[in-house]
C-alpha positions in Angstrom: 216.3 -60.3 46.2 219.2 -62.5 44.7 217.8 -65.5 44.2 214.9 -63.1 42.2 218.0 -61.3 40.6 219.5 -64.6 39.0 215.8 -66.3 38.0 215.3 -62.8 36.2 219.2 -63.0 34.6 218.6 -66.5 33.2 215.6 -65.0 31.6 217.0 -62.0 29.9 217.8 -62.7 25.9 219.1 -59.8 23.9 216.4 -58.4 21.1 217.1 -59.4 17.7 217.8 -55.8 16.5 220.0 -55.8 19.6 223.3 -53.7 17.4 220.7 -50.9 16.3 218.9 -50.7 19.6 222.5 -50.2 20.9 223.9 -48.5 18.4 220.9 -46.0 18.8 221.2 -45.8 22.7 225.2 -44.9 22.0 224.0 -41.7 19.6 225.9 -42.9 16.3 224.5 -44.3 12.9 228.1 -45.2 12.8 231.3 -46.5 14.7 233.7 -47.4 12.5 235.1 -43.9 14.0 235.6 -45.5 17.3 237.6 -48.6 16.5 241.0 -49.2 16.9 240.5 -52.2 14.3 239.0 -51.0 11.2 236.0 -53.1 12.2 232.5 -51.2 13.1 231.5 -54.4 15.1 234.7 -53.9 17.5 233.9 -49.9 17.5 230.7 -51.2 18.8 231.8 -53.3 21.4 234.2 -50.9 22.7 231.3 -48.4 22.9 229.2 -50.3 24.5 231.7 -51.3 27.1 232.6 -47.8 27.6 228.4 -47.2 28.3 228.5 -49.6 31.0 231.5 -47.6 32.7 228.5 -45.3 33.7 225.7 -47.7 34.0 226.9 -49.8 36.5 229.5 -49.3 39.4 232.3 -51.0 39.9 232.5 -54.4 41.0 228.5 -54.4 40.1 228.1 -58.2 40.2 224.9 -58.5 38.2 226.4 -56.1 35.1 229.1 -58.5 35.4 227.1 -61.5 34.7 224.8 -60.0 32.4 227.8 -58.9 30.3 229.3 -62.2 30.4 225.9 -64.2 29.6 225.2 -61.8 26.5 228.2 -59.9 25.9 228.7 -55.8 26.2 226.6 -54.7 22.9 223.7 -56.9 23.6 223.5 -56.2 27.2 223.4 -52.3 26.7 220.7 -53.4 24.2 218.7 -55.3 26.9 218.7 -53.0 29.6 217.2 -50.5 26.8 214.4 -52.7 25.8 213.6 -55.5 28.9 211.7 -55.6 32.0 213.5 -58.6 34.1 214.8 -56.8 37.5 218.3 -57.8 36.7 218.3 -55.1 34.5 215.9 -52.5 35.7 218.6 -51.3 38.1 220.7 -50.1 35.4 217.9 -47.9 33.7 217.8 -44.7 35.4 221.6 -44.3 34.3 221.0 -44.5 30.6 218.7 -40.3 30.5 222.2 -39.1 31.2 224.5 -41.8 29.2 226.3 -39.9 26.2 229.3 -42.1 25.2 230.5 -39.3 22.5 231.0 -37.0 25.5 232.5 -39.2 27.5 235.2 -39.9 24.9 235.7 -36.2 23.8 236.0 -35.4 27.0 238.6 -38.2 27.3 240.3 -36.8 24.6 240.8 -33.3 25.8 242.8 -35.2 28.7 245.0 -37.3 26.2 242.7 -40.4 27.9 242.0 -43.2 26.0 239.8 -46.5 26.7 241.3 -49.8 27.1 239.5 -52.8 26.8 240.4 -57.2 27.9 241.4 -57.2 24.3 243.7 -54.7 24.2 247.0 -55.7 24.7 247.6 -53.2 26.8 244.9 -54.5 29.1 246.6 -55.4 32.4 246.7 -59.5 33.2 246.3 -59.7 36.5 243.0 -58.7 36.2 242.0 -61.6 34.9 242.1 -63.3 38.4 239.2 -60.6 39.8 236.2 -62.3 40.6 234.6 -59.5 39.1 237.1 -58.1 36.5 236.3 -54.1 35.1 234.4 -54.4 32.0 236.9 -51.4 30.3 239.1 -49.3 31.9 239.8 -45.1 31.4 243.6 -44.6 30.9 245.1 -41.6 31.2 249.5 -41.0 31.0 252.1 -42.3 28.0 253.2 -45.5 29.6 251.3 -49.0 28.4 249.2 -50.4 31.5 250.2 -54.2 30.5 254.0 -52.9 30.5 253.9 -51.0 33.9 252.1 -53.3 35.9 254.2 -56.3 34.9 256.2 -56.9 37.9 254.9 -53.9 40.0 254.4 -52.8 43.7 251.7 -51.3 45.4 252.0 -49.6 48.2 249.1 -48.4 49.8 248.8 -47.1 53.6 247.0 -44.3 56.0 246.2 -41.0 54.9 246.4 -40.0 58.4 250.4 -40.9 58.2 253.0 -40.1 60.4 256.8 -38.5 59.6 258.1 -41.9 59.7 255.4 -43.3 57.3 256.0 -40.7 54.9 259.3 -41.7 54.9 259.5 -45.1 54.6 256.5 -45.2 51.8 258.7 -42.3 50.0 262.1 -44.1 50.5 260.6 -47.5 49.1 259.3 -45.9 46.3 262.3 -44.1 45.8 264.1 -47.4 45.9 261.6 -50.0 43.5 261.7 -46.9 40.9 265.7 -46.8 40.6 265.2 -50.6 40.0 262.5 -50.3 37.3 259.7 -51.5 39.1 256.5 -49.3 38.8 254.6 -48.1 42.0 250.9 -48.4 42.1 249.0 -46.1 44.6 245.5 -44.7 45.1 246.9 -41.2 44.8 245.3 -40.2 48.3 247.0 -38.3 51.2 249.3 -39.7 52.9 251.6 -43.0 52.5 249.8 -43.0 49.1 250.6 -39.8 48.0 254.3 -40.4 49.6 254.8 -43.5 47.3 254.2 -41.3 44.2 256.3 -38.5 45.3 259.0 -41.2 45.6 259.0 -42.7 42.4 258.3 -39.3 40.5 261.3 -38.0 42.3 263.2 -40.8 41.3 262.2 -40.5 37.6 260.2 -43.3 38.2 256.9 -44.8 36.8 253.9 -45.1 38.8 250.4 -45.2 38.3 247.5 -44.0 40.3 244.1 -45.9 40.4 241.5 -43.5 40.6 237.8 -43.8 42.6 236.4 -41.0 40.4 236.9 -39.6 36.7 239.9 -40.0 34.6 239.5 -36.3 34.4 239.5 -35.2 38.1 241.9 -34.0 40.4 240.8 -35.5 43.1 242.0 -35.1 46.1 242.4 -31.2 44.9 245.8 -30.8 47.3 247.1 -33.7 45.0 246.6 -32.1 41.4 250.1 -31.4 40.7 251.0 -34.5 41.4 248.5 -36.3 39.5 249.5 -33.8 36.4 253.3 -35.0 36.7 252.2 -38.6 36.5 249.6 -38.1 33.9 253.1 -37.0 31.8 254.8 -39.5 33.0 253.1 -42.7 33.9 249.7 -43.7 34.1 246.5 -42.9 35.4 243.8 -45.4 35.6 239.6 -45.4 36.3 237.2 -47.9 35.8 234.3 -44.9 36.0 233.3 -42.5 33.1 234.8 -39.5 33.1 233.0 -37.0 35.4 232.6 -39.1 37.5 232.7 -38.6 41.2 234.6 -39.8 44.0 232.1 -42.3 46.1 233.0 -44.2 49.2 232.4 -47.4 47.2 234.3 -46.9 44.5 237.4 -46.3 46.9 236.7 -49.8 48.1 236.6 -51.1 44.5 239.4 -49.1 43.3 241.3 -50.8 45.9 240.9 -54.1 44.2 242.5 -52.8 40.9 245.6 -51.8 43.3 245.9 -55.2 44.3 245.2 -56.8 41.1 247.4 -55.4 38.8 250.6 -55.5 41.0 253.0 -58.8 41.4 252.7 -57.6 45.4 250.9 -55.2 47.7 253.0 -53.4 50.9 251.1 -51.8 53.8 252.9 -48.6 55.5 251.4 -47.8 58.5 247.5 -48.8 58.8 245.1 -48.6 61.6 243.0 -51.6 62.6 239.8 -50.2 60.6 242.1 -48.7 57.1 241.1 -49.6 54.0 244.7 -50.2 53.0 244.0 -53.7 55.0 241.0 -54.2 52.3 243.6 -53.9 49.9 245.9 -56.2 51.4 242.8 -58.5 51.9 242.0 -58.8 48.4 245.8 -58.7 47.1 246.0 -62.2 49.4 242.9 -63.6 47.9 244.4 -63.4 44.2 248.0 -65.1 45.6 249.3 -61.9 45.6 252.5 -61.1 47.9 251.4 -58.8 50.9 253.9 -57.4 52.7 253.7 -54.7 55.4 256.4 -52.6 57.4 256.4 -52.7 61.1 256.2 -49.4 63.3 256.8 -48.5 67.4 254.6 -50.2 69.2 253.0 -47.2 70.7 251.9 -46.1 67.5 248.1 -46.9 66.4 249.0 -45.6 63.1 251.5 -49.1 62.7 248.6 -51.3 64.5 246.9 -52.8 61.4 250.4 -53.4 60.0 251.0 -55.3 63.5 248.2 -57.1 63.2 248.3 -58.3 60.1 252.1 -59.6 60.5 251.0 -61.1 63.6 248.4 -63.1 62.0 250.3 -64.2 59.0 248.8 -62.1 56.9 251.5 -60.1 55.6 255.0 -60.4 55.9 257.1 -58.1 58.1 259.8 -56.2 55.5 261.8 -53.4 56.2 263.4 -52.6 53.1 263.7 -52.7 49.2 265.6 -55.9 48.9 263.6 -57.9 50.9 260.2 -56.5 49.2 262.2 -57.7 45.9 263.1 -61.4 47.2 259.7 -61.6 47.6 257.9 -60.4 44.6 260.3 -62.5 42.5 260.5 -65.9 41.2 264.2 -66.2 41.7 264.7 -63.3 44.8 266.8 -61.2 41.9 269.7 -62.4 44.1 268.7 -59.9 47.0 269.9 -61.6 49.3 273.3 -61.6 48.1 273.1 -58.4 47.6 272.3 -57.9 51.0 275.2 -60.1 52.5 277.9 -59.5 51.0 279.1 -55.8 52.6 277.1 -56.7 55.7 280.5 -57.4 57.7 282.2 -54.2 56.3 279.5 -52.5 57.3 279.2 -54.4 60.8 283.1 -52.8 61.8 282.0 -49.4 61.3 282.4 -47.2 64.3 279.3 -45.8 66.0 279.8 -42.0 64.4 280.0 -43.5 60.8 277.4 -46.3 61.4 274.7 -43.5 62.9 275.7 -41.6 59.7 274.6 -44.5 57.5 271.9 -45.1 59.5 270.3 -41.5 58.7 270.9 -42.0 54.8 268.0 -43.1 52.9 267.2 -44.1 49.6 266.1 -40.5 48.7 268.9 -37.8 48.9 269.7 -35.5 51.7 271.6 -32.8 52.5 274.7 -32.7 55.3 272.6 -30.4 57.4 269.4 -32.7 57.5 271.5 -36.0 58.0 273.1 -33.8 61.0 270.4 -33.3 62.6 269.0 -36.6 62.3 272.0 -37.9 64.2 272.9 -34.7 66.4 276.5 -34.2 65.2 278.4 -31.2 63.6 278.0 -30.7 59.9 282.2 -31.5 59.7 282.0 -34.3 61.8 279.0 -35.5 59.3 281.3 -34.8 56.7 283.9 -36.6 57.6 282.2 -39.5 58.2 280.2 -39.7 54.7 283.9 -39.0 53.2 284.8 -42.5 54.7 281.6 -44.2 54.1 281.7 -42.6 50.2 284.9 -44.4 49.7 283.7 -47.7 51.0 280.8 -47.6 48.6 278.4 -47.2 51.7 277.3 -43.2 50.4 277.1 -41.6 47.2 277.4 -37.9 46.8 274.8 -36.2 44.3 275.7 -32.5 44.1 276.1 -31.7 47.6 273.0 -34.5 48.4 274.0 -37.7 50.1 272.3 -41.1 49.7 272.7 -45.1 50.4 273.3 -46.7 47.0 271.0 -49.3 46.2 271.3 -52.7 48.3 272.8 -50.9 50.9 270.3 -51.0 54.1 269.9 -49.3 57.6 272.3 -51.5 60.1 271.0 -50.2 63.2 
């Protein structure tokens, strides 16, 4: 069936009318509305690229090829008008293909379509085998800007207390140093890392497996709705579109591509957070992943992957930064230099420091944590406060950045 795919792809030529046929297909007489140039020819293009967001799914190898053999315009054309079977399995889509809906209803959600010659278009996904033809953008920050220099950090939906945590805390923790956090914007460790950098005033942007217009999952729709004000939502289907198991695998391959580095918090052996990690490692992407008890099947895929050199073990901000960055942003130093201060600490005010995280708590959760009396705990962050080791935020204690867990 391939080999009769690619004899019929070398035959395909785009019909000489090929603009009107598309231009008729898209419903306009016109598109110098739809340009962002001035030019109708670019209005064009960007229509047509926005048709084959709902034509072909994502990571559709054949739309791929036919795009890049004829270009977007003239390959909406020849799906319209030829008979090859390369293009026959895009047909049935185009009865229910209505670009001009697709954008109003784009608009209604302050959306907007970016295309590889925007310059917000996002670089890193240039190294895809099979890049997105456009993308659906939803949220004020620029994609290009964000995703310079970002983080994903992807994990199980079935997560544990301690995942939740540490995906929340690292987020936390990459926001308060400007670095965006990508996610899929699922349950767990995902939906952790955007609570994290949202709570942190943050940016972070969610890659979607459905429509720029959906809340989906529905328990997340407040938290999609605070980062469609605030940072950026992505899709790479027409809006409307539903969430499919294939798409969650191809979204996956936008996580890894637009980020500098991928980090896995707690995976089992069969999550698709490792198909992330995969594909982050085929583009020379940094994959990281942080360990868990051994007992815990939730941490396995993370232990396997470290095990096999597929990842590499991290367990905190600093070293996720040294990693990502050309010259380690001098973590390391950052790292060293209060590490023997922090070494002579007795064992009340080390376990104290211990239960601070990046994210703020309160003396009566940090008290808990280390089973002392709230004035004992008190005391204790009183000391650590004035050795720079705590910071005190209305009543809310935290570890100021650099600082790390010493136990």
């Amino acid at each position: 069936m391939k080999s009769s795919k690619r004899a019929s792809l070398e035959r395909v030529q785009a019909p000489l009318d090929a603009e009107d046929i598309a231009a008729r297909v898209l419903g306009v007489d016109t598109v110098t509305d739809f340009t962002a140039t001035g030019s109708p020819e670019a209005g064009l293009d960007r229509m047509a690229r926005a048709a084959w967001t709902r034509l072909a799914e994502p990571g559709n190898v054949w739309a791929h090829a036919l795009i890049q053999l004829l270009g977007p315009v003239q390959a909406l054309a020849a799906v319209a008008t030829r008979h090859e079977e390369v293009v026959q399995q895009f047909t049935p889509r185009l009865a229910d293909l209505n670009v001009l809906r697709d954008f109003d209803i784009a608009r209604r959600y302050g959306a907007r379509l970016i295309v590889p010659s925007d310059d917000e278009w996002p670089s890193g996904l240039a190294d895809l085998e099979v890049p997105p033809v456009a993308l659906w953008a939803r949220g004020p920050r620029q994609a290009a800007e964000v995703c310079s220099g970002s983080v994903a950090i992807v994990g199980a939906r079935n997560s544990t207390d301690y995942g939740i945590n540490q995906s929340g805390d690292l987020a936390w923790s990459l926001a308060e140093r400007g670095r965006a956090v990508v996610s899929g914007a699922a349950y767990g460790i995902d939906a952790a890392a955007h609570h994290g950098a949202l709570a942190a005033h943050g940016t972070t942007v969610a890659v979607l497996a459905c429509g720029i217009d959906k809340q989906y999952p529905a328990a997340n729709a407040q938290m999609l709705a605070e980062i469609a004000q605030t940072g950026l939502i992505l899709s790479e289907v027409a809006p409307g579109s539903a969430a499919l198991r294939s798409r969650f695998l191809q979204r996956n391959r936008l996580i890894a591509a637009v980020s500098a580095g991928t980090v896995v918090v707690e995976a089992g052996l069969r999550s698709g957070s490792r198909n992330t990690a995969g594909t982050a490692a085929s583009l020379g992407r940094v994959v990281m992943a942080f360990p868990g008890p051994v007992t815990s099947m939730a941490s396995a895929g993370c232990h396997v992957m470290i095990r096999d050199g597929m990842a590499t073990l991290v367990t905190d901000v600093d070293e996720v930064l040294e990693l990502i960055s050309p010259v380690g942003e001098q973590a390391a130093a950052e790292k060293l230099a209060p590490s023997t201060v922090i070494d002579s600490l007795d064992a009340s005010d080390a376990a104290v420091h211990d239960a601070l995280s990046a994210r703020p708590r309160s003396v009566g959760k940090i008290a808990t944590i280390v089973g002392m009396g709230t004035r004992e705990v008190l005391t204790s962050l009183g000391r650590l406060e004035l050795e720079g080791f705590a910071i005190n935020s209305n009543g809310q204690w935290r570890r100021p950045p650099g600082s790390r867990s010493i136990g």
